[in-house]
C-alpha positions as CSV (number, residue, x, y, z in Angstrom):
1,X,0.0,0.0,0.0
2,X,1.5,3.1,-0.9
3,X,2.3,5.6,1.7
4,X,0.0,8.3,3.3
5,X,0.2,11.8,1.7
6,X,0.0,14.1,4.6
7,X,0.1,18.1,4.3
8,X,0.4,20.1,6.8
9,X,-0.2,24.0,6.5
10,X,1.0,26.5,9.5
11,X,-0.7,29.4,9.9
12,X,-3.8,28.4,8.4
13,X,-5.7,30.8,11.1
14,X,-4.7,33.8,13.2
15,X,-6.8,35.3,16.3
16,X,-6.0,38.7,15.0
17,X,-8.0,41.5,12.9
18,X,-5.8,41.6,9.8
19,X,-6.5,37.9,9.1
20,X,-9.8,37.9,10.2
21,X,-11.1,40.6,7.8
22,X,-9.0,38.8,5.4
23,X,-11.3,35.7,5.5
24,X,-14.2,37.8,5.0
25,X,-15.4,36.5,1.5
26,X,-12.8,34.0,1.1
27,X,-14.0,30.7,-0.6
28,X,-12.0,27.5,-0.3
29,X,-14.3,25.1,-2.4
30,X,-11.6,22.2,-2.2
31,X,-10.8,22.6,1.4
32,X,-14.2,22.4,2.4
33,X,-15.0,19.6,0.7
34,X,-12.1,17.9,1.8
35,X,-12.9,18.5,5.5
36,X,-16.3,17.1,4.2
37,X,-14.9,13.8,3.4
38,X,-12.5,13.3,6.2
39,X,-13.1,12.7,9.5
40,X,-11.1,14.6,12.0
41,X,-8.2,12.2,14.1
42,X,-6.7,14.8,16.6
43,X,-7.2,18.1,18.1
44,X,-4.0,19.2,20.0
45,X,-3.4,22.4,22.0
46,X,-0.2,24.2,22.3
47,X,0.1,26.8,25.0
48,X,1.0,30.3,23.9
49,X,4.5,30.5,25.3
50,X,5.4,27.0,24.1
51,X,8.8,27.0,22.5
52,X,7.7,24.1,19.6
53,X,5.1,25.6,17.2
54,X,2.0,23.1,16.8
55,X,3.1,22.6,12.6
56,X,6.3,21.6,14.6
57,X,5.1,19.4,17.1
58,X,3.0,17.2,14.3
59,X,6.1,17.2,11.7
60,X,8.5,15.7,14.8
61,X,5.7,13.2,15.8
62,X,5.2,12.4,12.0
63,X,9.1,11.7,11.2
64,X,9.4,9.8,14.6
65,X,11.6,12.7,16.4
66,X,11.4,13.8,20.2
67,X,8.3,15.8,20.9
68,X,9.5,17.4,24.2
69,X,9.2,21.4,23.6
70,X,11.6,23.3,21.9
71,X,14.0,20.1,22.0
72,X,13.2,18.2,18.5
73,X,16.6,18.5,17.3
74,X,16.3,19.5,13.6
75,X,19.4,20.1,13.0
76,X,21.0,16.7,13.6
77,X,17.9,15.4,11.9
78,X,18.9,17.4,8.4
79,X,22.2,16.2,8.8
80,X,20.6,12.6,8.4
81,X,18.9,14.0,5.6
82,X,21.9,15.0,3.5
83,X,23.1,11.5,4.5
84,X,25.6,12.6,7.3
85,X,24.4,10.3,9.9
86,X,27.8,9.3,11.6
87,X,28.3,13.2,11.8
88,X,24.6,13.9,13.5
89,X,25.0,10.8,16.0
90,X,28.5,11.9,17.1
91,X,27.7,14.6,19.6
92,X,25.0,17.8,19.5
93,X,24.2,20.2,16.7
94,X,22.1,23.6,16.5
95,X,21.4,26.0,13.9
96,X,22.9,29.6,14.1
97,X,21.2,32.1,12.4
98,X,22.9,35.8,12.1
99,X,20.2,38.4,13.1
100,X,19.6,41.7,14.0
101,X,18.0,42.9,17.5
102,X,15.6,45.9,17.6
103,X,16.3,48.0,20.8
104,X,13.2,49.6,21.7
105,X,12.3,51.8,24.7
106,X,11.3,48.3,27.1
107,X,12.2,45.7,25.3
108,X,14.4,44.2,22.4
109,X,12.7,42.4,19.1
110,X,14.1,40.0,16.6
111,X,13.8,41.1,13.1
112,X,13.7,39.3,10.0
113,X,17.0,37.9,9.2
114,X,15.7,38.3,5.5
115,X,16.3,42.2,5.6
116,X,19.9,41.5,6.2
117,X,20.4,40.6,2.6
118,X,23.4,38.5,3.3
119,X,25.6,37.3,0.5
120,X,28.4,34.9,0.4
121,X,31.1,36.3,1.9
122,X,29.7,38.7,4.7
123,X,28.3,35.4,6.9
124,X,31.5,34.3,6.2
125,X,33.6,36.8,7.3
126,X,31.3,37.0,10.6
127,X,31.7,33.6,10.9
128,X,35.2,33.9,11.2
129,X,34.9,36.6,13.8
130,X,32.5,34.7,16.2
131,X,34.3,31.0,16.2
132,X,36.9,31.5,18.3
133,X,34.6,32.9,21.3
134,X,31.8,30.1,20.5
135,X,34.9,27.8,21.0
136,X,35.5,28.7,24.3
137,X,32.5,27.2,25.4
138,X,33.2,24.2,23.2
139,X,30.9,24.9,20.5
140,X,32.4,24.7,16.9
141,X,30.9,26.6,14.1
142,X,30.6,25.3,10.6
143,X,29.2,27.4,7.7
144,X,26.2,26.1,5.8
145,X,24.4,28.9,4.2
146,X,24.2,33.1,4.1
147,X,21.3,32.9,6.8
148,X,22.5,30.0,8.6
149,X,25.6,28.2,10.1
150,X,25.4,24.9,11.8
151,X,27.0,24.4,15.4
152,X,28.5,21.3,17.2
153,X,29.1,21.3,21.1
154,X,27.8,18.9,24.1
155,X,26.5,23.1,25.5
156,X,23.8,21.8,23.0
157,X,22.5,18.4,24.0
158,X,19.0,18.9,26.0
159,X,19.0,22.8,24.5
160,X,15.1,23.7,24.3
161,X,15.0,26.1,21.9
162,X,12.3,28.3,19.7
163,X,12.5,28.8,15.6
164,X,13.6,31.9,14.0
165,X,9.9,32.1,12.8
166,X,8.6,31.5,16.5
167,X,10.3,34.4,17.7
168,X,10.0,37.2,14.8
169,X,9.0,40.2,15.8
170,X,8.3,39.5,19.4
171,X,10.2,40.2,23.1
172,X,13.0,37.7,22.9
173,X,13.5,38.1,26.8
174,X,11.3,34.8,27.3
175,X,12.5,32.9,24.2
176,X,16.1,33.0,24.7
177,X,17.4,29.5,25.2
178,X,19.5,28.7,29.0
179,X,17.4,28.6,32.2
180,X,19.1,31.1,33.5
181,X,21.0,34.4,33.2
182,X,24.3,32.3,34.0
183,X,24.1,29.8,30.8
184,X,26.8,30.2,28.9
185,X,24.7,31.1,25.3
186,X,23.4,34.0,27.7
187,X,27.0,35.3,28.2
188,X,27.7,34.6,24.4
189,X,25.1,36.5,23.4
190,X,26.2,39.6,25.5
191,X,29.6,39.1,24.5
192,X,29.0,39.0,20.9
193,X,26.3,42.0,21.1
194,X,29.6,44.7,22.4
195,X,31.7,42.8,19.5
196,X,29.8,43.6,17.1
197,X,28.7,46.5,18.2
198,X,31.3,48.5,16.6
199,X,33.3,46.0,14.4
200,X,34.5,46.9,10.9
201,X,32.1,44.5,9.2
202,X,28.6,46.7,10.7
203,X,30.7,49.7,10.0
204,X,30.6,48.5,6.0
205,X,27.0,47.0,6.3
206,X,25.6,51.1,7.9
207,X,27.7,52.8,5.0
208,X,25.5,50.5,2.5
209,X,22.3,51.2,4.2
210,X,21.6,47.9,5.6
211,X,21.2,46.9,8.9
212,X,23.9,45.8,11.6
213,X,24.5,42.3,12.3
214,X,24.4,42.2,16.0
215,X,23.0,39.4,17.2
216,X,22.5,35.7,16.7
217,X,19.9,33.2,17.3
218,X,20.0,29.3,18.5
219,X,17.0,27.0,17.3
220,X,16.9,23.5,16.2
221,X,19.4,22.0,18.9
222,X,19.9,18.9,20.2
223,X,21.6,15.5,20.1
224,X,19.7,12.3,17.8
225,X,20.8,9.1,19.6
226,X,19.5,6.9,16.7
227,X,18.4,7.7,13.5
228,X,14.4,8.6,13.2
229,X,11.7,6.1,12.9
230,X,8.8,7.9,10.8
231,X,5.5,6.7,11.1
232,X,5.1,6.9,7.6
233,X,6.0,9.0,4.2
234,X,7.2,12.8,5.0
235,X,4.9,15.2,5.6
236,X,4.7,18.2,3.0
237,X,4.6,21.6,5.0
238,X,3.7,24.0,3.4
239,X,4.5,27.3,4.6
240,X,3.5,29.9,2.1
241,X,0.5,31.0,4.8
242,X,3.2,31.6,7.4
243,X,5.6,33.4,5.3
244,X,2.6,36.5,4.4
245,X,1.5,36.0,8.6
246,X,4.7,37.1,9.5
247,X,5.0,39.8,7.6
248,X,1.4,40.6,8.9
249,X,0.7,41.3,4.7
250,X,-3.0,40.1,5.1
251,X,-4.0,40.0,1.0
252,X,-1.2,38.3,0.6
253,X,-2.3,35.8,3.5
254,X,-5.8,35.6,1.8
255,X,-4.2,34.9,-2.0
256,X,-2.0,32.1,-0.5
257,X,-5.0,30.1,0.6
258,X,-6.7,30.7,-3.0
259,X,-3.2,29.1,-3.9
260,X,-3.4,26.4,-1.5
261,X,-7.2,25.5,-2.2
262,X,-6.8,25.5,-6.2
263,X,-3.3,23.7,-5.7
264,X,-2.7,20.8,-3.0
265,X,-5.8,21.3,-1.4
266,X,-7.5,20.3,-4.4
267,X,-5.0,17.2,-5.1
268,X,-5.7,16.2,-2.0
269,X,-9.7,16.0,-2.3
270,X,-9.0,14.2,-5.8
271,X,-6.6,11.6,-4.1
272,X,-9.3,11.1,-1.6
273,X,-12.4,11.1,-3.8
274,X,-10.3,7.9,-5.8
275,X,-10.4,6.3,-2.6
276,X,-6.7,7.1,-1.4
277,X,-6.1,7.2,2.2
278,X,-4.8,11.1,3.0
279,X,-4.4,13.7,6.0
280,X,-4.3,17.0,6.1
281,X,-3.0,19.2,9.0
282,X,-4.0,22.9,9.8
283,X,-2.2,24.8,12.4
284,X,-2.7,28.0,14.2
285,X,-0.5,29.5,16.5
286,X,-2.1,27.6,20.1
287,X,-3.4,24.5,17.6
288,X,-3.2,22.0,15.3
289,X,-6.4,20.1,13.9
290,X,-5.7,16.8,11.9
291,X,-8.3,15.1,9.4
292,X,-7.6,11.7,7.8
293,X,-9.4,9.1,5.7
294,X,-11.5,6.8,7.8
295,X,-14.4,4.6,7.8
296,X,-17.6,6.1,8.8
297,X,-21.0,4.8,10.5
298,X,-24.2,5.7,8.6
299,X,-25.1,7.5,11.4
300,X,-21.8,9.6,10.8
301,X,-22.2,10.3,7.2
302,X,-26.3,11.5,7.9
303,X,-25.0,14.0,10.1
304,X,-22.2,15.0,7.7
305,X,-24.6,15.6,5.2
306,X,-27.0,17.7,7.9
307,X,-23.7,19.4,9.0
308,X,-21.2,19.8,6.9
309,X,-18.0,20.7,8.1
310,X,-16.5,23.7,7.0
311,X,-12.8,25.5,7.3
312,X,-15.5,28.4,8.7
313,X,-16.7,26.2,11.4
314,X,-13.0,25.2,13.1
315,X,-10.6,27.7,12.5
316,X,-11.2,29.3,15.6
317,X,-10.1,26.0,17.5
318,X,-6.5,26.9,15.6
């Protein structure tokens, strides 16, 4: 039998104005038929300080990774992916992402590491600059990409962390990872905030009219003991909702779900309608309803036909 397709699609609703005018006059034809035909498995709720995201916490579950918040450790996990697995088993690894803090009157704001516009050779270069005091704590950086660098260190076994996307744009006094004001990634990221402060490399960056480097972010960490046992085919996450959300650009948010319901949404019902076995996923920001193929009484399928069910009718349990 062939394997499951699953989506799962963050940010499908938002307790907030912007999104909710923007759902005034949507129609998702697909979607509602496919919540039509599927009955729904699982309702979980995430609390609102949770470090794990509920898209997360249902794509750990799904790929057979730990589920404990903020400590699914991603990172080791892609480095399975790429086929690295003696390297992700052999101690912990985290993602660092290069950011810049907004200062504000009572409290400090991560912005979108996007607006950096990092190339090649400036993540680099910063790399370079922040190794040796990472290493001092044991932690070895490794460069992966402009926008983000992979770590290696024991600092980072048991690490609960947040996402880059978790934290945008809010306070990141409660979302900093270390228990307490005396963990070392606490010092590191004081240490590395006068650094860079006034180093050369901002210096270059101000002159251009871009935005100082002067901060980082941990997320992702963790150790993997044994390679994952997924419950079944990878999820597809699609995150094209959660990209507009967090720019808080609400027609864009609205045009993404035409997207989605014209698109996979409407693969989906097809699949289903020939009798495949699917699920599909919708998360909010507190969370996460799933729907799947299953038998249904005749008492079940009257009442769907009384009451449908319709995106309209759940998205407030999101």
């Amino acid at each position: 039998m062939p394997d499951t397709p699953h989506l799962i699609i963050p940010s499908a609703f938002l307790p907030v104005e912007g999104c909710r005018q923007a759902l005034q006059g949507l129609r998702l034809p697909h979607l509602d038929a496919l919540l039509r035909r599927l009955s729904l498995q699982e309702h979980t709720q995430t609390p609102d300080d949770a470090l794990s995201a509920p898209h997360e916490r249902v794509l750990a579950h799904a790929l057979g990774l730990p589920e404990d918040d903020g400590r699914t450790p991603w990172a080791a996990w892609e480095l399975c992916q790429r086929g690295r697995t003696p390297d992700a088993l052999h101690s912990a690894w985290a993602w660092i992402t290069p950011c810049h803090w907004q200062v504000r009157t009572d409290h400090v704001t991560l912005a979108d590491p996007a607006a950096l516009q990092l190339d090649e050779a400036a993540p680099r270069a910063l790399l370079e600059v922040l190794a040796p005091w990472f290493a001092q704590d044991g932690i070895t950086l490794h460069y992966d990409r402009p926008t983000r660098w992979l770590a290696q260190g024991e600092l980072l076994a048991g690490l609960a962390t947040a996402s880059v996307e978790r934290v945008l744009h809010r306070d990141v006094s409660h979302w900093l990872p270390g228990e307490h004001k005396a963990h070392p990634l606490r010092r590191l990221h004081s240490e590395m905030q006068m650094l860079l402060y006034t180093h050369p490399l901002n210096d270059a960056r101000e002159a251009q009219g871009l935005p100082p480097v002067n901060a980082f972010w941990v997320h992702g960490a963790g150790r993997l003991d044994a390679p994952p046992s997924p419950t079944g085919a990878a999820p597809r996450v699609d995150t094209r909702l959660q990209d507009a959300a967090l720019r808080e650009d609400w027609p864009a948010w609205a045009a993404a779900w035409q997207a989605l319901d014209a698109g996979p949404l409407a693969q989906l019902h097809t699949q289903a309608a020939q009798g495949q076995a699917v699920r599909l996923t919708l998360c909010g920001e507190r969370g996460a309803l799933t729907w799947h193929t299953a038998a249904r009484s005749l008492g079940q399928k009257i009442q769907s036909l009384l009451r449908p069910q319709r995106f309209a009718d759940v998205r407030e349990k999101l």
